[in-house]
Wavefront OBJ file of the C-alpha trace (Angstrom):
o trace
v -27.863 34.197 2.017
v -27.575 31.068 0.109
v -30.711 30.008 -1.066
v -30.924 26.077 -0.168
v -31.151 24.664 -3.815
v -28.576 22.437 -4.999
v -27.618 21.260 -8.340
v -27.113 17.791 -9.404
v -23.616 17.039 -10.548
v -21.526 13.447 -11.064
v -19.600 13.034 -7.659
v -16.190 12.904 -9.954
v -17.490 16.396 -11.460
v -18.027 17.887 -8.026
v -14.517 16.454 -6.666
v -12.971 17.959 -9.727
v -14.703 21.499 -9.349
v -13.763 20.831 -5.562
v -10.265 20.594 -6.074
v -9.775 23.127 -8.530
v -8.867 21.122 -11.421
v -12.260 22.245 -13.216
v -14.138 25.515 -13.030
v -16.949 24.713 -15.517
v -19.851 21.687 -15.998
v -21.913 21.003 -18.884
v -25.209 20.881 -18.959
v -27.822 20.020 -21.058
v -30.870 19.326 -18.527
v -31.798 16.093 -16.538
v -33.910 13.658 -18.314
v -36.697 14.358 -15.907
v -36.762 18.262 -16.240
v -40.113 19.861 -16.284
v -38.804 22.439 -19.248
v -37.344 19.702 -21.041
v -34.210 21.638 -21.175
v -31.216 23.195 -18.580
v -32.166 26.092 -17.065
v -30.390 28.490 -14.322
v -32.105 28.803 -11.524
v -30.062 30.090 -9.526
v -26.406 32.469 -9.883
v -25.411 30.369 -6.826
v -26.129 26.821 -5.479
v -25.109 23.801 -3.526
v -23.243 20.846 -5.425
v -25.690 17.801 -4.848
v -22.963 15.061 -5.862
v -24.965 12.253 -7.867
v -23.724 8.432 -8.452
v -26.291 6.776 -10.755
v -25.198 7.387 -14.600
v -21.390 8.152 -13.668
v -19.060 5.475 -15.214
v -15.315 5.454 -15.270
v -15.394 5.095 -18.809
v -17.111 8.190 -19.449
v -14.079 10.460 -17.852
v -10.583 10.976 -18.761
v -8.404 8.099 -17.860
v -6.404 9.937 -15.126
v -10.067 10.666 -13.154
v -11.234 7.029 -13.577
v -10.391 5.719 -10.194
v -11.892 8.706 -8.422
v -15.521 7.349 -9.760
v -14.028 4.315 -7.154
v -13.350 7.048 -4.473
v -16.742 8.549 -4.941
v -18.832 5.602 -4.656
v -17.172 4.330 -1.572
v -16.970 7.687 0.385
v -21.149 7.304 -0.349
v -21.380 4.139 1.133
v -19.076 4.973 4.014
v -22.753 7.084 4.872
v -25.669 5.308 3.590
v -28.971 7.116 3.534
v -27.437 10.853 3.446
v -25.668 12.665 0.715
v -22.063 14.437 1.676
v -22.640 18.563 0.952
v -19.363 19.702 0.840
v -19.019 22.732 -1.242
v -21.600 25.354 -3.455
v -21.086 27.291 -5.976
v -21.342 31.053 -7.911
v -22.291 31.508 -11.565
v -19.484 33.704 -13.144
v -20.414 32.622 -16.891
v -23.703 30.950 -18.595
v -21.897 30.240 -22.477
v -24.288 28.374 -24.473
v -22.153 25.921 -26.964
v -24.003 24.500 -30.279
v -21.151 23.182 -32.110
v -18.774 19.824 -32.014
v -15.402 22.817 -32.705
v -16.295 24.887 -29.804
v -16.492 22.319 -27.359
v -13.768 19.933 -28.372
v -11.894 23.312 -27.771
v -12.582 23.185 -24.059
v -11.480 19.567 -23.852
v -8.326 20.064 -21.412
v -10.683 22.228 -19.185
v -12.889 19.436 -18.136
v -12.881 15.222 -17.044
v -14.891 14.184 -19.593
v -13.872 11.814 -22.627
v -13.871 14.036 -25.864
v -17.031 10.486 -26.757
v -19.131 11.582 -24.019
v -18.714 15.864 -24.293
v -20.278 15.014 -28.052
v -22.978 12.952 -27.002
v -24.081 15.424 -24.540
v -23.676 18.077 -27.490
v -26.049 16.039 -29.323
v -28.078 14.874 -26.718
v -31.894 17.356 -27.088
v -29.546 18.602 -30.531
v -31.804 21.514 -30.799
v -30.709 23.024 -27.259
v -27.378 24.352 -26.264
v -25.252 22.613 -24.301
v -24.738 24.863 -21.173
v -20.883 25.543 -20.255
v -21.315 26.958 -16.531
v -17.807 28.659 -15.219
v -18.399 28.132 -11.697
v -16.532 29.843 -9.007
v -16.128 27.086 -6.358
v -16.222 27.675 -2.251
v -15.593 24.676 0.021
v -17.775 24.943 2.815
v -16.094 25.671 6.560
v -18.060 22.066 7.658
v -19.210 19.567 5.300
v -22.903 19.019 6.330
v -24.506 15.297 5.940
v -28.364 15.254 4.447
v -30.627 12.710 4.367
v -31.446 11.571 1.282
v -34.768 12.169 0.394
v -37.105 10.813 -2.265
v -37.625 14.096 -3.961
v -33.507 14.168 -4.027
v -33.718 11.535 -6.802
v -33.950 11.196 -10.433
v -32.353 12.553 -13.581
v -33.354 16.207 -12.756
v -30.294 18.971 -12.790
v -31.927 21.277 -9.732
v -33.154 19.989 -6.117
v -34.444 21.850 -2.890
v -33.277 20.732 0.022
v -36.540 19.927 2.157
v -35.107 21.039 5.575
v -33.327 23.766 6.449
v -29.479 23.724 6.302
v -27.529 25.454 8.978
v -25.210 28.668 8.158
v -22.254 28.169 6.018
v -18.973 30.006 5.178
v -16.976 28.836 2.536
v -13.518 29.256 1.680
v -12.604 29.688 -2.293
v -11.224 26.699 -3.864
v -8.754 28.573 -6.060
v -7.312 32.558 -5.244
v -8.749 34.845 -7.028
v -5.831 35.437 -9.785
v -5.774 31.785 -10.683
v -9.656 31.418 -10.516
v -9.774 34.525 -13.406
v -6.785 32.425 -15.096
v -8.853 30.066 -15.344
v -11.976 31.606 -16.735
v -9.646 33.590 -19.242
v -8.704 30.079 -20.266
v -12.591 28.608 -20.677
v -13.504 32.403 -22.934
v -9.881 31.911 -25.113
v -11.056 28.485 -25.959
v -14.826 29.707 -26.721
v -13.466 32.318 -29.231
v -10.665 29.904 -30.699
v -7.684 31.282 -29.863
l 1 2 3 4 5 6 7 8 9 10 11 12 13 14 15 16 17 18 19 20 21 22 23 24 25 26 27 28 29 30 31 32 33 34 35 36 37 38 39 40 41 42 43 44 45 46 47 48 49 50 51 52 53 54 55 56 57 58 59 60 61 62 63 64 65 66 67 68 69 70 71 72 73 74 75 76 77 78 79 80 81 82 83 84 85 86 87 88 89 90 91 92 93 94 95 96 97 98 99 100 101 102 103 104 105 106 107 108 109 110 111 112 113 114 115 116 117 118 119 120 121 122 123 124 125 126 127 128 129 130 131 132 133 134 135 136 137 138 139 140 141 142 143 144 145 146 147 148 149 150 151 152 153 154 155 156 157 158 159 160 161 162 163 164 165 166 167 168 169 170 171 172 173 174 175 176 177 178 179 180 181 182 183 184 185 186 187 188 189 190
């Protein structure tokens, strides 16, 4: 069973795991974490899609209007946050280095800019390079936003219970390994 955690992501982040076009996120912790740094908490999780520090600017030109599309599908349900899809931890790859990660640069929507200032963002932690494994849920489920939902904090728990889900795998599994084959090549430089 799914434990009912959830972790924060950019709405444009969690449409791009979503569709398939991404299968990792970087993380480097919110700026309200209690350890002062990212840390797992769980190998599988809800995607909590967050709006306050996303800014077209910050992704890849061709994933600038869906920032648009996000903030308007959240206002199309004021008060209550769109669950849509969770995720399973197939990789944990801490990155330290500018080479490394401008090598995974086609594998993600962020601007080359903002990948480096997360790098260097806390510059004596990791970045965290999670290869998710993404499963759309059967029925999107509609929370209320809570207070405890908020801030710039990378894990949440959802304060009521959500009903059973199924989910169906964004990618098959061939192309989902393709795609984490692709994410390790680029981590060892080749």
């Amino acid at each position: 069973m799914l434990q009912e955690i959830a972790l924060r992501e950019w709405a444009v982040a969690v449409k791009a795991l979503e569709s398939g076009r991404q299968v990792i996120v970087l993380r480097k912790g919110g700026i309200a974490e209690e350890t002062r740094e990212f840390r797992l908490e769980s190998p599988h999780f809800y995607l909590f899609p967050s709006y306050e520090h996303q800014r077209p600017e910050l992704v890849k030109q061709e994933t600038r209007d869906v920032v648009g599309d996000t903030i308007r599908e959240a206002e199309s349900h004021p008060g209550a946050v769109m669950i849509a899809s969770y995720a399973e931890v197939a990789d944990d790859i801490e990155v330290t280095d500018s080479e490394t990660l401008s090598r995974l640069r086609d594998l993600h929507i962020w601007t080359e800019e903002y990948a480096e200032e997360r790098l260097k963002w806390k510059k004596t932690k990791p970045l965290h390079v999670l290869v998710l494994r993404m499963y759309r849920l059967g029925k999107p489920v509609l929370v209320p936003m809570k207070e405890s939902y908020g801030g710039c904090k990378s894990w949440l728990r959802f304060e009521d219970p959500l009903p059973e889900l199924s989910g169906i795998p964004v990618l098959a599994d061939d192309l989902f390994e393709e795609r984490v084959e692709a994410v390790k090549r680029a981590i060892r430089g080749e």
